[in-house]
Structures are given as C-alpha cells and as structure tokens.
N, C-alpha and C positions, 0 to 999 in steps of 0.2 A: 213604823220605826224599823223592824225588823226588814221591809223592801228597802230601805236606803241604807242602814248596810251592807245586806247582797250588792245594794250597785255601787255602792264603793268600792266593796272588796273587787266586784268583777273588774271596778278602772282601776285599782291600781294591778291585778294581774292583768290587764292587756297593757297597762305600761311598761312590767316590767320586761318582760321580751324587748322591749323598742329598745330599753335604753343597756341589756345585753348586745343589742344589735349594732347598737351604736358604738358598744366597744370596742367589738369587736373588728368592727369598721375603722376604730381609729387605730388599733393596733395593726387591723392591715394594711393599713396606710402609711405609718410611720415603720415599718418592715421595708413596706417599697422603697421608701424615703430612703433608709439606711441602706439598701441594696443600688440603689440609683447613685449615693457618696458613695460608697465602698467602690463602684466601677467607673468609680468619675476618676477619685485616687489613683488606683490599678492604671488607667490610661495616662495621669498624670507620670505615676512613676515610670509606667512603662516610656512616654515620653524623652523623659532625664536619662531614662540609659541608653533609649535609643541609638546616639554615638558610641557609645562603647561597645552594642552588639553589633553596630555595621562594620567598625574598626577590627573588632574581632575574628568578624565574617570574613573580611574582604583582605586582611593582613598574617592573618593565621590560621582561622579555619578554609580557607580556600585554598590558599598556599601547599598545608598539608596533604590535603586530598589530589591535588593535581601533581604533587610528587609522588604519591604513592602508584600513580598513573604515569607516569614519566620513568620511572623505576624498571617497570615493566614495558622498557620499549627502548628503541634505539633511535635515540637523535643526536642532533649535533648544534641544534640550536637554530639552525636558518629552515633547514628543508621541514617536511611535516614530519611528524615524529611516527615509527612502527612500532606497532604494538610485538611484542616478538617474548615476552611472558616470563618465565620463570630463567630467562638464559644469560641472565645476567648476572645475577644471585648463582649459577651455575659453572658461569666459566668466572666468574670471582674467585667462590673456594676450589674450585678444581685445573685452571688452564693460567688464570693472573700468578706471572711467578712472583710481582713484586707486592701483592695484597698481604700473604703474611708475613714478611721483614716488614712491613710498614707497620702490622698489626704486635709486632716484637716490640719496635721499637717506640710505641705508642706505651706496651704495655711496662718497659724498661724505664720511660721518664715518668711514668706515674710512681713506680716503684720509688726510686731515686729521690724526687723532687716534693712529694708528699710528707711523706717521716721529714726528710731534713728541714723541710720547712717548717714546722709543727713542732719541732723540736728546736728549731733555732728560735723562732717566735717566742715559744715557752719561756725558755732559756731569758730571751733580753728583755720580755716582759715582767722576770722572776728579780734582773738586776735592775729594772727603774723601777720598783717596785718599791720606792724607798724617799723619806724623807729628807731629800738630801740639799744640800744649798746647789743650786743652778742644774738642780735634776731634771727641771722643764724645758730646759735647754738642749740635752741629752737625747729626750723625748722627739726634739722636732727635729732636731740633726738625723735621729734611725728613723723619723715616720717622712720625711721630706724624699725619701726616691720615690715613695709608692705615689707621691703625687704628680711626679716627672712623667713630660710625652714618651712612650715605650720607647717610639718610633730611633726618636733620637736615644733615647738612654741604648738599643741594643746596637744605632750605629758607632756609640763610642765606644761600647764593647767590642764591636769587632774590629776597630781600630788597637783596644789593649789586647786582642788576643793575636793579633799580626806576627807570623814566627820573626820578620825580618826588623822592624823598628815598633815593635808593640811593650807597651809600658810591663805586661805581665815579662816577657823574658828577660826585658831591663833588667826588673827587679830581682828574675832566681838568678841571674848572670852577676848582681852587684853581690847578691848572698854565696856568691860560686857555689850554686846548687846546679844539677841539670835543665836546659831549659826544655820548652815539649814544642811541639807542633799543632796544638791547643783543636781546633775546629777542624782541620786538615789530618787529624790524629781519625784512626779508626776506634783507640781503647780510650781518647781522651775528649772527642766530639764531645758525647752524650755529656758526660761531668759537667764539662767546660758549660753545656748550658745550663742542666742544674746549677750549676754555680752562678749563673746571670738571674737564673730565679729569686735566690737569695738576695738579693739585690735591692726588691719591692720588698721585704720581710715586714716592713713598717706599718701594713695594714693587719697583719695578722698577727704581730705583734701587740696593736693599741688595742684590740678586741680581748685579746688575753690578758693584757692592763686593765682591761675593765670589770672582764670578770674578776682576778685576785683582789679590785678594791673594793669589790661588792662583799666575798666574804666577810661574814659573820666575825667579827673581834671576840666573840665569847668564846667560839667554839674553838680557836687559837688558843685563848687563855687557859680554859678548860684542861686543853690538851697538852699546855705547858703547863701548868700545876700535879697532872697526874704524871710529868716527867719523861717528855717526849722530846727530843732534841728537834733540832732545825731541819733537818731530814726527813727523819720519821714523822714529825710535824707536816711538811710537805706532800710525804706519799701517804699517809693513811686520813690527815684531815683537809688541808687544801685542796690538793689533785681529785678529792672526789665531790667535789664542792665545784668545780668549777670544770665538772665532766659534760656536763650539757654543752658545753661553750666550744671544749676541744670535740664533740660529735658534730656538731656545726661546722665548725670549719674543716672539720676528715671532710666531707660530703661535698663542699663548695670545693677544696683543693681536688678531688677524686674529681668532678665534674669539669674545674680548669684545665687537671690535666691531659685527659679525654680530649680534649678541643684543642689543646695548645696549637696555635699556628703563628701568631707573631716572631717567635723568638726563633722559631726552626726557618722561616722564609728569610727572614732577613739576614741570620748568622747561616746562612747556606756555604757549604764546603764541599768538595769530592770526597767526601768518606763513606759514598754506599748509602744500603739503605738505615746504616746508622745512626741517621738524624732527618730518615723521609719519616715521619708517623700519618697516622692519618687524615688529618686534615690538608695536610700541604698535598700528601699524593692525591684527594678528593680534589684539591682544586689544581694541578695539575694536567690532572686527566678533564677534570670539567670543563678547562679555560683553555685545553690545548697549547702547544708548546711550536718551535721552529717543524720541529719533526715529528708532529704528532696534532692528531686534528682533535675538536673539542669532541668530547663524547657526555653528555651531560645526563644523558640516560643513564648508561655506566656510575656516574661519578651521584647519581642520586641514588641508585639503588644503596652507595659504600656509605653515604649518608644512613641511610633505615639501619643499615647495619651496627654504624659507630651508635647512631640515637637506643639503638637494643642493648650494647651494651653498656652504654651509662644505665639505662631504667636496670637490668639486672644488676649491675654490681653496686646502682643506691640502695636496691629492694634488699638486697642480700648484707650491705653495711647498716641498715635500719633492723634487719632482723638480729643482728648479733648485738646491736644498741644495750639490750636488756640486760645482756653478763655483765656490763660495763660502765653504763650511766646512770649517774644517779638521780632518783628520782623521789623528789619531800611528800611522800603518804600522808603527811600532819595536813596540807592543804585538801580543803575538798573544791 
C-alpha cells in the first residue's frame, strides 16, 4: 500500500514539470506570436506613410539641404555651381548697398500692415457682431475680396492708384482735397500698399467673428450686472477671452508680411527701394533682370537669411505670448 503511493506521488512529481514546461512553451509561443503582429503592423503602418515620407524627402527635405549648399556657392543656374563659402553672407551685410533698404522696407510693411490690419479686422468683426436683419449680407459683401484672384484685385488697384485718370484722384479732386502721386510717391508708395492690404481684411475679419461668438454669454452678463459699460465690457472681458485668436493671427500676419511679394511685384513704381522688400529683391537677384544676370546662389543665401528672421521674431512673439494671452487653468 505504502509502494503505490510513493509511485504515485513520484508520477505525479514527474508530471508536474512537463506540464510547467508546457506553459511555459506556450507563453513563449504566443510572445513570438504577438512580436511577429506587432512587426507585421509596424510594416503595415510603416507602408501607409510611406508616401508621405518619400514626398517629404524628396519635396522639402532635400530641397532644404541642397539650398543650404547653394547658399554657399556662386551660381547662376546653368553652369555648375562654386563652392566659394561664407562670401556671400559676407558681401550681403557688408558690400550689397541695396540688401538693407530692402531689409527697411520689409521691416516698415510689417510694421504698417500688421496693427492696421488687426485692428481693422477687430474693428468690423466688433460691428457684425450683431443681430441685425440682413447682417449676413454685410458679412459676405467685407468677406468677398479675400476670396478674389490677388492677381486681378492688385491690377485694379494699380489702375485706381494711376496719378493721371485713377479712380483714387477722381475721387480727392471731386472732394477738392489734394491729390497724391500714390505708388510713384516716395512718402505715399508704402501706405498706398498697406492700404491694398486692407482690402483682403475679410478673412481676418470672419476668424475674429468667430472667436467674439464663441464667447461665454455668462461671463458678458456677469460682467453687466456688476456694472460694466460697453467698453469696459470689451477691454477687461471680451478682448481677453478671445486673446488666443488675436496671438493667432499677430503670428500668421508677422510671417505674411515677411514674405509679402505679390502686391510689391505687381504695384511696382520708381520710388526706390521703398517698396523693393525682400522677397521681390530675392527674386530679382535670383531670376536676373535685362542688366543683371541670375545669381541664385546670392539670392538663396538672402533666403536663409529672411527664413532666420521669421523663426526669431515667431520665437520671440511666442515668448512674450504669456504677458498677454489668455490661458483657462480650469481645463486640465
């Protein structure tokens, strides 16, 4: 009695090993399994994005690099390019008389053209802001230039800013005010295109519509009942309410204006370099002229240049963000 349970007990201790053995087998099994999905997915997804990393490669990351090489060398686009280093960046700020007026007056339409559009925006966004019978109407009549081809919208401007039969002198001539020499002007170029900027206001306008109708009705009420007028109403509870929206678009207008080259090529005038900014004399010098052969080396390095100064003056308009926007702490 006592031999047949020793040789029990000894079968089932030699079975029990087997059947840890077996577990363990099948957990390394289904490990493998789950490591063999897991790398079937990863080539799956890697698959799906594959277009978008070749397009990326081949459209912007390659693009990049091969300027930052072209930068540093002197071509003209047909012959092979020389590598010639730092002398272009060098006789930029030091020997190009016309890099900073370009770089003035780059810096003069940002000035200019930012605030007044930001504030004109604000402004007609603050008056359709309202329930009013055929105020949808309103609405599509100021947002309808920003949908217009530039192209044409700035050759009709330079047909109304004509000193000789242009709608603008018509009109101070019918008001017997002074008329100006508008494009042609040295002190009235610049305005003259700031003032064609105003023109598109309609998108930066409907964005600022949208934020004022998001605001909170309570916090309005609130703010009327503890006896805040319509103004003070405005600066101490709306305008900060809808500060993210106006950091938004400082950022996109600062970065438009940096680049502005449509409205400067086409409303082109002899006033100097009062209305060359930078883009126009980038492609200027890149695309060559009657009297001037392309230099694209040159005109890529002024490129790195302008791209350095949008990243620092975003970096530095993001840093000052914090004085100024508001930001809801209640959300985590």
């Amino acid at each position: 009695m006592n031999l047949e349970m020793s040789v029990s007990e000894s079968d089932v201790a030699t079975k029990q090993p087997d059947k840890n053995l077996s577990w363990e087998q099948g957990n390394r099994k289904s490990a493998m399994r789950r490591k063999r999905w897991n790398r079937r997915e990863a080539l799956i997804g890697y698959l799906f994005i594959l277009p978008s990393i070749i397009g990326f490669t081949v459209f912007v990351l390659y693009p990049m690099v091969m300027s930052v090489y072209y930068s540093l060398t002197k071509w003209d686009g047909v012959a092979d390019p020389v590598f010639v280093g730092l002398q272009n960046f060098v006789y930029m700020f030091t020997k190009d008389p016309s890099f900073v007026p370009t770089l003035k007056a780059t810096a003069l339409f940002a000035l200019l053209s930012v605030p007044s559009s930001l504030i004109v925006g604000l402004l007609l966004a603050v008056l359709l802001n309202r329930n009013l019978p055929g105020i949808k109407l309103f609405r599509t009549a100021l947002y309808l230039p920003a949908v217009l081809p530039s192209v044409a919208t700035l050759t009709l401007w330079k047909f109304i800013y004509n000193p000789q039969y242009g709608l603008a002198n018509e009109a101070l001539d019918f008001l017997h005010l002074p008329t100006s020499s508008w494009l042609s002007s040295y002190t009235m170029a610049m305005p003259s295109i700031v003032i064609v900027g105003l023109w598109g206001i309609g998108s930066t306008m409907i964005i600022f519509l949208a934020g004022l109708q998001a605001v909170p009705k309570e916090i309005q009420e609130a703010a009327q009942i503890d006896g805040a007028g319509p103004i003070r109403l405005f600066l101490h509870t709306t305008l900060p309410m809808i500060s993210p929206i106006i950091f938004l678009q400082l950022v996109l207008q600062i970065i438009g204006a940096l680049q502005a080259f449509n409205q400067f090529n086409i409303l082109s005038s002899p006033a100097g370099f009062t209305t060359e900014v930078l883009m126009v004399h980038i492609y200027h010098i890149g695309f060559g002229s009657v009297s001037q052969f392309p230099q694209l080396g040159y005109a890529t390095a002024q490129v790195w240049v302008l791209f350095i100064i949008i990243m620092v003056v975003t970096i530095f308009t993001f840093r000052l963000s914090s004085m100024w926007v508001y930001e809801d702490s209640s959300i985590d």
